[in-house]
C-alpha positions in Angstrom: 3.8 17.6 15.6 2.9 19.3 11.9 4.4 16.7 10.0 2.9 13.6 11.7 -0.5 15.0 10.7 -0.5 16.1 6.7 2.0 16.9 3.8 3.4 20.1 2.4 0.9 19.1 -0.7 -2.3 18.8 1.1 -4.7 21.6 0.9 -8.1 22.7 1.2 -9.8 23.9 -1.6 -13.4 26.7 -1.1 -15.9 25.7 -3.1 -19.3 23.8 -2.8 -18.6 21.1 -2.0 -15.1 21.8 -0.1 -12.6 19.6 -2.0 -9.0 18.4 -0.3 -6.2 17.3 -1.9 -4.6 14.1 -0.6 -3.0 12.6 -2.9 -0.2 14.4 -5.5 -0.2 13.1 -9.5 3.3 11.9 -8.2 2.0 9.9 -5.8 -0.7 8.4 -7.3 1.3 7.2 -10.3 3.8 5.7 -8.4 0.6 3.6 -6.4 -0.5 2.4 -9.7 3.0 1.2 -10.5 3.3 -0.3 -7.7 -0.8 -1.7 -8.0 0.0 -3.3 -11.6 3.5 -4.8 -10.3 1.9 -6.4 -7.5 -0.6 -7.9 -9.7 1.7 -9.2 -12.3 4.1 -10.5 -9.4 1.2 -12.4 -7.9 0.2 -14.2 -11.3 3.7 -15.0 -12.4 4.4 -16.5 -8.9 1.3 -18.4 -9.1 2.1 -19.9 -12.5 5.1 -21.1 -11.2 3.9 -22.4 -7.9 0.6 -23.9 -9.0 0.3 -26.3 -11.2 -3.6 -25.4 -12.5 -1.9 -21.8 -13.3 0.9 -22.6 -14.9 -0.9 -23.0 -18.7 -1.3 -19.5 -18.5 2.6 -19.1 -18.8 2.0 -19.7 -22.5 0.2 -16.5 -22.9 3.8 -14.1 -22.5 5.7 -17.3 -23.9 6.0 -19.9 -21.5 7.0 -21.2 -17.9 10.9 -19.7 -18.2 10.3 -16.2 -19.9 7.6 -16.3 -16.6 10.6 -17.1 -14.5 12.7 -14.7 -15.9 10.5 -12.0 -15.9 9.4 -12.1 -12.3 12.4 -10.8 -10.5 12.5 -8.4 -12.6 8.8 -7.1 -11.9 9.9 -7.3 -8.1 12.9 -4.9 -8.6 10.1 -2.3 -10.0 7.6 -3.1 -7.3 10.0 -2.4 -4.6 11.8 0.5 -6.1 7.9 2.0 -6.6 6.8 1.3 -3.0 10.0 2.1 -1.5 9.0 6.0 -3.1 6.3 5.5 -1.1 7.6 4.9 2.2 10.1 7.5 2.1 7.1 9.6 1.6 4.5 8.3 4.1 6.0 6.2 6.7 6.2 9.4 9.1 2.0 9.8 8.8 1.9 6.0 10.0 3.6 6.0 13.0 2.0 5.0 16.0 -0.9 7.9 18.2 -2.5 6.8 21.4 -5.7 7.4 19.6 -4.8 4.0 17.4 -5.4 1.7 20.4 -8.9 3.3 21.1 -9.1 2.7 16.9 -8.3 -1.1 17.8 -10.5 -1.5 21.0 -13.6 0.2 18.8 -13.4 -1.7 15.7 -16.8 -2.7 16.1 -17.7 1.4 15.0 -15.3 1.2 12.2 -17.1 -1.8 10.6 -20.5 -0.4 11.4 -19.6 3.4 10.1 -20.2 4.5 13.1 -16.8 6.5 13.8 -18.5 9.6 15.4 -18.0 7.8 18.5 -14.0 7.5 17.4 -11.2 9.1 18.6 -9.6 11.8 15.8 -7.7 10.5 13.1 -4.9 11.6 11.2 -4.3 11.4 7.3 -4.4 7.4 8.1 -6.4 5.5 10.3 -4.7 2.4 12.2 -6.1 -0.2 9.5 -4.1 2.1 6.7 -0.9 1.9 8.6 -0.8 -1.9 9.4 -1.0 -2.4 5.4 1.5 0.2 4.9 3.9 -1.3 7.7 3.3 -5.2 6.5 4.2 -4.0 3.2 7.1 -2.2 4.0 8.0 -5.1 6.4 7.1 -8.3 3.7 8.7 -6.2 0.6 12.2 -6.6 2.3 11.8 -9.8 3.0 10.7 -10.5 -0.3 14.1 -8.7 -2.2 16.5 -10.4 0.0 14.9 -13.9 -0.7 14.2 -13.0 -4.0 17.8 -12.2 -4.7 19.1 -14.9 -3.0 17.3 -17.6 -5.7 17.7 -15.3 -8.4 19.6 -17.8 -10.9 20.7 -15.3 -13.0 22.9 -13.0 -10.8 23.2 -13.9 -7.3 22.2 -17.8 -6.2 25.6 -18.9 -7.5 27.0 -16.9 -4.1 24.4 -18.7 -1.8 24.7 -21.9 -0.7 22.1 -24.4 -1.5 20.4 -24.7 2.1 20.5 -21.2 2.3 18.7 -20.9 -0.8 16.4 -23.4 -0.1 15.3 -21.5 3.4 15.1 -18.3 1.4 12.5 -19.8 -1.1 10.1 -21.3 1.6 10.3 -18.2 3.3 9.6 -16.1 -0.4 6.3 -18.0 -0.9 4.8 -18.0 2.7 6.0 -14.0 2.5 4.2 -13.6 -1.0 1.2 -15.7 0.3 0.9 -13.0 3.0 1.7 -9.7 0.8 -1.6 -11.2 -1.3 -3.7 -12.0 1.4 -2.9 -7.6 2.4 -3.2 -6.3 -1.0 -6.7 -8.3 -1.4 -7.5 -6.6 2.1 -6.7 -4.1 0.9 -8.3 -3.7 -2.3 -12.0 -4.8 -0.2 -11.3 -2.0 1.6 -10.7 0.8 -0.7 -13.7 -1.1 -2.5 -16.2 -1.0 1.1 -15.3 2.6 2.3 -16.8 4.7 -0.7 -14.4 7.7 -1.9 -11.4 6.1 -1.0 -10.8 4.5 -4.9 -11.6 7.5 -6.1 -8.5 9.5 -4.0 -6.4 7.6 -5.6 -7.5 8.5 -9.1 -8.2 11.9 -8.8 -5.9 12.6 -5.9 -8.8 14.4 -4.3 -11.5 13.7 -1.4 -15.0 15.8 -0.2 -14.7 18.0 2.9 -18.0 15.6 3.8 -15.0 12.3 3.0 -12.2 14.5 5.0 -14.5 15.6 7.9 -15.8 11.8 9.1 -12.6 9.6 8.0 -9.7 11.6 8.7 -10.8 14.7 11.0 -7.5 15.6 12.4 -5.4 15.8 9.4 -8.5 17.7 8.3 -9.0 20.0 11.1 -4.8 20.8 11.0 -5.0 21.7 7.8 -7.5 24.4 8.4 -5.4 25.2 11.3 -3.0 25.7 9.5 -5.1 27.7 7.3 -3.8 25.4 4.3 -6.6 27.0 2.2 -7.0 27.8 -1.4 -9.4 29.2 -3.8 -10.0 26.6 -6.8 
């Protein structure tokens, strides 16, 4: 099915070298939001949590404009990711060629992903990110809400609350530990940082990472002259 495999925005572009469009201005500004939330979120919870950070609280004016600040940041994250997922989450549902993806990882580390199956607009590493932080940013908001001082922990009960904050940190702990992932990743697969700023990958990029989106957008003879 079309829409499991590329965007109404994607096209491919003649030229030398072929150039592909992958990601709109839209979407990239809303990743970047999301980027310096999630970067923020992570210091301010840190500050708060441990002790060595927690000097650095002085820099935006100490430990409570921190904690007052922070829920705040995570009402932006989600609303910018959540723009995302309405967007995306249809190009990371689960293919049969994801398993063979799994069993092969040993080619995806090496580079060696001519002897891979096909892949789509994302491979399977892509959509566990995008699925654990659809999955973590929920639990995050409800948790976060429920030990929000300001507006809603009045309405929880105290053990509740207390259940909700264990579970916020070992969430947050995780989210990290999946943006840092994912950050090394963009970082080791060359072109990939670069799709995000410019919105805009190599045939040569298209062709060895992603040939089946590529190959259904040619199908679908989603070309344009530049």
């Amino acid at each position: 099915m079309t829409h499991k495999l590329y965007e109404k925005y994607d096209y491919v572009h003649k030229g030398d070298p072929v150039i592909v469009d992958r990601y709109t201005k839209g979407a990239r500004i809303n990743h970047w939001i999301g980027a310096i939330s999630m970067i923020l979120l992570a210091f301010t919870g840190l500050m708060m949590y441990w002790p060595p950070l927690f000097p650095l609280a002085n820099l935006v004016g100490g430990g409570q404009v921190v904690r007052t600040i922070h829920p705040y940041i995570g009402v932006v994250m989600v609303i910018s990711f959540a723009g995302l997922f309405f967007r995306f989450w249809r190009l990371n549902i689960w293919e049969n060629s994801d398993l063979k993806w799994i069993v092969d990882i040993k080619d995806v580390l090496e580079g060696d992903e001519e002897r891979l199956p096909m892949i789509g607009k994302y491979n399977f590493g892509q959509k566990c990110i995008f699925w654990s932080m659809s999955i973590g940013l929920i639990i995050l908001i409800v948790s976060g809400f429920m030990v929000w001082q300001a507006y809603f922990a009045p309405f929880v009960p105290i053990e509740w609350q207390r259940y909700a904050l264990l579970t916020h940190s070992l969430v947050a702990a995780c989210i990290i530990a999946v943006w840092i992932f994912h950050v090394y990743a963009g970082y080791w697969v060359a072109g990939s940082i670069g799709a995000m700023i410019k919105g805009k990958i190599s045939g040569g990029f298209a062709w060895a990472h992603h040939r089946k989106w590529y190959i259904a957008l040619l199908r679908a003879n989603r070309i344009k002259d530049r």
